[in-house]
C-alpha positions as CSV (number, residue, x, y, z in Angstrom):
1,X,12.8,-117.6,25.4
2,X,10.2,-115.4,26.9
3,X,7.0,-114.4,26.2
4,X,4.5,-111.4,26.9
5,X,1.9,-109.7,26.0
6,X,0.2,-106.5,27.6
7,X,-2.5,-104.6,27.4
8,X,-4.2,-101.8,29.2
9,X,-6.4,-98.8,28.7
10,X,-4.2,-96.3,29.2
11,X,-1.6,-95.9,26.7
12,X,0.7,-93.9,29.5
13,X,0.5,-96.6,31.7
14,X,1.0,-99.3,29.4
15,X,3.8,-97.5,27.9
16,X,5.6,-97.2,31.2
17,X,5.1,-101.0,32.1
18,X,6.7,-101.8,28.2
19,X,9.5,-99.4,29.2
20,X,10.6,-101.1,32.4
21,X,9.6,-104.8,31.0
22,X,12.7,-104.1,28.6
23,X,14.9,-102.6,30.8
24,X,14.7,-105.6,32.9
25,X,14.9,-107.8,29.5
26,X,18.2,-105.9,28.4
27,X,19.9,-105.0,31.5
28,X,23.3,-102.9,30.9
29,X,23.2,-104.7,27.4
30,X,23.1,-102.1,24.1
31,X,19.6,-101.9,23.1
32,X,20.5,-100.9,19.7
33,X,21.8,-104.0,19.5
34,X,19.2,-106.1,21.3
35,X,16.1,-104.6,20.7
36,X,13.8,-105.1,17.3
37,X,10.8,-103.1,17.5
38,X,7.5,-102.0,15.4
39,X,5.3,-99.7,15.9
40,X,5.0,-97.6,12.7
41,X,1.5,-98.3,10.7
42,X,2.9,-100.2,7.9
43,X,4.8,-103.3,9.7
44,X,3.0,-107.2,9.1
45,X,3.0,-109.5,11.6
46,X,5.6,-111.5,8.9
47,X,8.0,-108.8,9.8
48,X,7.8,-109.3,13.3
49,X,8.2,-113.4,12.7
50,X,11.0,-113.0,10.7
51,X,12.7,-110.8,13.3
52,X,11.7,-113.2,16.2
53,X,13.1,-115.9,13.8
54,X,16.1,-114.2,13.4
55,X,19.4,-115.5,16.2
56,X,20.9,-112.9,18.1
57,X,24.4,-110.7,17.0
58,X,26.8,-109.9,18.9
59,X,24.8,-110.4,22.2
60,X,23.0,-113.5,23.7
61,X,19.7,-112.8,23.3
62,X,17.2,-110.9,20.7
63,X,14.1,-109.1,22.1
64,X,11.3,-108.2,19.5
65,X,8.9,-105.5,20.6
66,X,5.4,-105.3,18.2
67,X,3.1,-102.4,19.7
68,X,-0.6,-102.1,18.3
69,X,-0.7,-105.6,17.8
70,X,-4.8,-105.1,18.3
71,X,-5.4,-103.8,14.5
72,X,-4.1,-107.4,13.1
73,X,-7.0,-110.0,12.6
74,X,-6.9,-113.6,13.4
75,X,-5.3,-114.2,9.3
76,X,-3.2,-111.5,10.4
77,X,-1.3,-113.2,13.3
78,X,-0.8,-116.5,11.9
79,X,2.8,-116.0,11.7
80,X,3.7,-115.3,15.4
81,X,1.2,-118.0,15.7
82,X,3.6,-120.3,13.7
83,X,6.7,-118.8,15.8
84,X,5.0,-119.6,19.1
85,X,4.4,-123.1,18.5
86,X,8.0,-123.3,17.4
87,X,9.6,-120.5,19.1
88,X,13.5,-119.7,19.0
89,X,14.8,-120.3,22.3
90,X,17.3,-116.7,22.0
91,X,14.4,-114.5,21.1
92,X,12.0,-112.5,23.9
93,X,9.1,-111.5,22.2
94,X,6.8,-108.9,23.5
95,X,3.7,-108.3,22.1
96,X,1.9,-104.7,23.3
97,X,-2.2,-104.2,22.3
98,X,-3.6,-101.1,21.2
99,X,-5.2,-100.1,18.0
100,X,-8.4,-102.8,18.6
101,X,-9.1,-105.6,20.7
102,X,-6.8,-108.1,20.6
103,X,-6.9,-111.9,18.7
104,X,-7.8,-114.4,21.4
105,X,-6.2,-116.9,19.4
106,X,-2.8,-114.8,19.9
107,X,-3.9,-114.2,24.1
108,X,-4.7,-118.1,23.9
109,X,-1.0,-118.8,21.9
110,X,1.0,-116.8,24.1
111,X,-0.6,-118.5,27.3
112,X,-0.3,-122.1,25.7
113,X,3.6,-121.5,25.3
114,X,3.9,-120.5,28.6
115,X,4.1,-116.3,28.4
116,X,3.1,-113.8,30.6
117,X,-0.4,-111.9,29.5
118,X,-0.8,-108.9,32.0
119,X,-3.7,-106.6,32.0
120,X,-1.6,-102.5,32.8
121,X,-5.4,-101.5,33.6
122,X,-5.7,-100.0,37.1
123,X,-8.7,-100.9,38.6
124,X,-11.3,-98.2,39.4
125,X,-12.1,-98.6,42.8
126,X,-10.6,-95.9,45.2
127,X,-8.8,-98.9,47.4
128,X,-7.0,-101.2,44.4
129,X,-6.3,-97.7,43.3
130,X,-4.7,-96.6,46.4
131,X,-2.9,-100.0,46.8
132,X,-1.6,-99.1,43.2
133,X,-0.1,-95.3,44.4
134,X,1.8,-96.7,47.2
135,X,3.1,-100.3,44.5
136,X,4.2,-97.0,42.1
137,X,5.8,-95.4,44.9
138,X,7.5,-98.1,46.3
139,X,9.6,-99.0,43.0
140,X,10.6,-95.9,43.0
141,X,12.0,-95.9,46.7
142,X,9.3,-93.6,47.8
143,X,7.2,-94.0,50.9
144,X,3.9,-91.7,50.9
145,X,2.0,-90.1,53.8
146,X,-1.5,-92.1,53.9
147,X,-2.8,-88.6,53.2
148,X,-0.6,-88.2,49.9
149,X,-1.8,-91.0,49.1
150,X,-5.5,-90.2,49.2
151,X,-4.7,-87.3,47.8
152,X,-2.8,-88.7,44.4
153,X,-6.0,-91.0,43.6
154,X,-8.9,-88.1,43.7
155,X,-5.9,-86.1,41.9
156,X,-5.5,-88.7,39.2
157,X,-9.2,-89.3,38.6
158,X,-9.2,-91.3,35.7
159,X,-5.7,-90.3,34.5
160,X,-3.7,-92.8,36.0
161,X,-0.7,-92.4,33.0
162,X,0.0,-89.1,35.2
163,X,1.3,-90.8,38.6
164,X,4.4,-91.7,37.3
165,X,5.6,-88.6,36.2
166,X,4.5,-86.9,39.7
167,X,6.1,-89.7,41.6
168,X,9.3,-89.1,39.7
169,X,9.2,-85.5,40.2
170,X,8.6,-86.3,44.4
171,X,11.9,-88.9,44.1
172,X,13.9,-85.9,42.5
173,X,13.1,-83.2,45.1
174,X,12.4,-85.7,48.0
175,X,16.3,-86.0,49.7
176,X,15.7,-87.7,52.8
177,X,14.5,-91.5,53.8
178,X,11.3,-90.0,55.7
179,X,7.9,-90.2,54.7
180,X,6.7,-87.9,52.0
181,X,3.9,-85.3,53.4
182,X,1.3,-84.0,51.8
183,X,2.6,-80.6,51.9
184,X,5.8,-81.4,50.0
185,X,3.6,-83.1,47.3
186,X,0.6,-80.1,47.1
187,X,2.7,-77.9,45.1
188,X,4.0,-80.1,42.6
189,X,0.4,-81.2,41.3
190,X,-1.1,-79.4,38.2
191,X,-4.6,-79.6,37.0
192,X,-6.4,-82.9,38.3
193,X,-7.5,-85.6,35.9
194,X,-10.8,-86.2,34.6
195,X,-13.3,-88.4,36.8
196,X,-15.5,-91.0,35.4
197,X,-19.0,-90.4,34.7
198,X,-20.2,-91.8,37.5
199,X,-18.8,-89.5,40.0
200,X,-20.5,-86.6,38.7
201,X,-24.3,-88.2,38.2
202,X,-23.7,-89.3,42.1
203,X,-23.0,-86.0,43.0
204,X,-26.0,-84.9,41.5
205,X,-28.2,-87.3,42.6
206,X,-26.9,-86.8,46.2
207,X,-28.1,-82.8,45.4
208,X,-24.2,-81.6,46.0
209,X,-24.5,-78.8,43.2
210,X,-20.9,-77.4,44.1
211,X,-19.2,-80.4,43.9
212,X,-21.1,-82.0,40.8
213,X,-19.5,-79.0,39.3
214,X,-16.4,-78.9,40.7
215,X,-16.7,-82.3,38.9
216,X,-17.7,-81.3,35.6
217,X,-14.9,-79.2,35.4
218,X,-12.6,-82.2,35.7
219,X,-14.2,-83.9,33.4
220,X,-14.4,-81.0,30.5
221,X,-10.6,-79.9,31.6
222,X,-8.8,-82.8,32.7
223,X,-10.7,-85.6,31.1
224,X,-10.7,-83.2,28.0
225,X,-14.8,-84.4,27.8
226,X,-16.7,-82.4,25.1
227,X,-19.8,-80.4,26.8
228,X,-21.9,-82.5,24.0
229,X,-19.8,-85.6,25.7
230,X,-21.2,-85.0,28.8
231,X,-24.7,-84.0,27.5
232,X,-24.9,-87.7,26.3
233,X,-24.2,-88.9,29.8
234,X,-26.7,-87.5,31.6
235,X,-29.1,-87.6,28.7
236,X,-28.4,-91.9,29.3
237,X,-28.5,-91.1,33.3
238,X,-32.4,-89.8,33.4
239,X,-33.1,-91.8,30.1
240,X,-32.6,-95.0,32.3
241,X,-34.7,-93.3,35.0
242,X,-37.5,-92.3,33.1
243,X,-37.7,-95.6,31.1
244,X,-38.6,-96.9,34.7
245,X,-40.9,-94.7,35.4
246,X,-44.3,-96.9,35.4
247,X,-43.0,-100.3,34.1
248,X,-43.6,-101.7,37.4
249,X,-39.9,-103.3,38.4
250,X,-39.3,-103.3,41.9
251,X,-36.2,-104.5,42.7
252,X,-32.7,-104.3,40.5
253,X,-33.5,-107.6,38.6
254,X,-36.6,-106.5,37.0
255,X,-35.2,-102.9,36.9
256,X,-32.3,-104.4,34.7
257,X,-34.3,-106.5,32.3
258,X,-36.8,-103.6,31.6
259,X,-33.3,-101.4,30.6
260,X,-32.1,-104.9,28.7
261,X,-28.7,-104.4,30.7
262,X,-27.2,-107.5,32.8
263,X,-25.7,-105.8,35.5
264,X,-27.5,-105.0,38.5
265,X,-26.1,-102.4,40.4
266,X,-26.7,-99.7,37.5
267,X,-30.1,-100.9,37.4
268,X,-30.4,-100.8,40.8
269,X,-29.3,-96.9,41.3
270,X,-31.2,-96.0,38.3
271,X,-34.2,-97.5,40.1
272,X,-33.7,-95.8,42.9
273,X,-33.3,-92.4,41.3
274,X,-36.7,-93.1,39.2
275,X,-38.4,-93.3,42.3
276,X,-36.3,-90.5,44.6
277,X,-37.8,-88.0,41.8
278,X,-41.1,-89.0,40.8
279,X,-43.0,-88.4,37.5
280,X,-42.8,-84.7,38.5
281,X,-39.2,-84.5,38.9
282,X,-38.6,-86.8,35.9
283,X,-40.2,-84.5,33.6
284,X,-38.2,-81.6,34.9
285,X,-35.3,-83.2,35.0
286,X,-35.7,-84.1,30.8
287,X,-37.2,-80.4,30.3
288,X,-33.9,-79.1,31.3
289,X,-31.5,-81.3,29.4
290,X,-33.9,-80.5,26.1
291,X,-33.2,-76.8,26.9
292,X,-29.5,-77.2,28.0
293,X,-29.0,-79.3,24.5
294,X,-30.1,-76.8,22.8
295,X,-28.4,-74.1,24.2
296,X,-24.9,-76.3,24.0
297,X,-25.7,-76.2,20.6
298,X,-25.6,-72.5,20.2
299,X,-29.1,-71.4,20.4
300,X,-28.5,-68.4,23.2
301,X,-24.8,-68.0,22.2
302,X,-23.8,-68.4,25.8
303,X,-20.4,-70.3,26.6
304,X,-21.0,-73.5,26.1
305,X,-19.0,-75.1,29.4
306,X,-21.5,-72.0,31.4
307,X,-24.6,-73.7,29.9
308,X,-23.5,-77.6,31.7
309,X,-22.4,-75.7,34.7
310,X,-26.1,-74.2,35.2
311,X,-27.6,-77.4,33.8
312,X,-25.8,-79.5,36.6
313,X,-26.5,-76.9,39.1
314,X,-30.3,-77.1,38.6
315,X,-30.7,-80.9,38.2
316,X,-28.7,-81.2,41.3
317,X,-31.4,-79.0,43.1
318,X,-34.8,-81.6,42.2
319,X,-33.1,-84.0,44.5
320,X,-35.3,-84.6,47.8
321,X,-33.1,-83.2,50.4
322,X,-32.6,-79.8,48.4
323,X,-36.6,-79.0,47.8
324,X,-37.8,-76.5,49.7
């Protein structure tokens, strides 16, 4: 009897680790036959026990698969609860979150009978990203060009669910046991993936108007981020700024407790930034997102997506090195 449960952030992704986490499961067995799964809206978690409960036909194991097991509460799950401190030894029982945050009584039940509780997020940072490319690639018998590989992470941005369907697309067209270059792999990339929204307030803050737009547009088209969406994060970015402004923190400690936040490094930019602008540029910087939210809003009637683009152009343009 085996155990798992996985979550992740990305439904792609997580959906692609369920896929091959059964295919190892079944092997050349009939998964008709093998496989129980839920994941309409109406199954109980007394369904799923009663399937896990249930000995295998015809083959020598049963696998149970329950998906959005994050919308059950803790009353909810007492059933697998009860099947995991009794579990039946034929039955592999795969448990996939989504649809809320997950019980820690079931992440603490799984773990106390033993079961696997992996985490499909992919970490943010370009490097453990990068090391997560070339992991993809190499399941799928493909080795990448260190450039292809820097290339696929800023491609990705924050749409990591995308990789696999490029990669599989390389491994189709890619014949030969050489490395693949980045050449080969240009052409077969569509739009790039949205970018967090830290990306594009560094880019601004650095005074790089071309690419904080270039980064917008990833965000609006391939992170499919409402203008409004991204409104509301720099309206937070110079919020944090200007709430600094005068309150006498020095350093990222007392920078963080005057914003009420825990981490410091956020604290510690924003800090940084309240005292790269000055009161001056502070109050021009909040005088054009006041005009830009209006105008998003439809007060000029111009394009909305035009209106963020000349928004993040100009606040780009108050940073120090781009005054005149």
């Amino acid at each position: 009897m085996a155990t798992y449960l996985l979550s992740g952030d990305d439904e792609a992704v997580l959906r692609t680790t369920v896929r091959e986490l059964l295919h190892q499961l079944v092997g050349d067995n009939d998964v008709s036959m093998m496989v129980d799964e839920f994941d309409d809206a109406e199954f109980t978690m007394q369904a799923v026990a009663d399937s896990a409960h249930t000995p295998p036909f015809l083959t020598e194991r049963r696998v149970v698969v329950a998906r959005n097991v994050g919308r059950f509460n803790t009353a909810d799950i007492e059933p697998i609860l009860a099947f995991l401190e009794d579990p039946l030894e034929s039955t592999d029982l795969v448990l996939v979150g989504g649809g809320g945050a997950v019980p820690k009584k079931l992440t603490d039940a799984v773990k106390a009978c033993g079961g696997e509780v992996r985490s499909t997020t992919v970490a943010p940072r370009a490097k453990d990203r990068a090391l997560w490319v070339r992991s993809r690639a190499a399941a799928k018998g493909i080795d990448l060009d260190d450039r292809v590989v820097a290339r696929l992470v800023d491609w990705l941005g924050e749409s990591a669910g995308a990789l696999d369907g490029v990669l599989d697309t390389i491994a189709s067209s890619h014949t030969s046991a050489a490395r693949v270059r980045l050449e080969e792999v240009e052409p077969l990339l569509g739009e790039a993936g949205g970018v967090p929204p830290w990306d594009l307030t560094d880019a601004i803050d650095r005074g790089d108007a071309s690419k904080a737009i270039e980064l917008l547009h990833r965000m609006v088209h391939g992170g499919s981020r409402h203008p409004l969406q991204v409104m509301a994060i720099l309206h937070g970015h110079y919020g944090k700024m200007a709430r600094l402004d005068g309150s006498n923190a020095f350093d990222q400690d007392s920078a963080a407790q005057v914003l009420g936040i825990k981490s410091g490094f956020p604290a510690k930019k924003a800090l940084e930034g309240s005292q790269r602008l000055g009161r001056d540029g502070l109050r021009r910087a909040i005088g054009l997102l006041a005009d830009a939210d209006l105008d998003v809003r439809g007060r000029t009637g111009l394009d909305e997506v035009v209106v963020t683009e000349v928004l993040v152009a100009r606040l780009a343009r108050l940073a120090p090195s781009r005054r005149r």
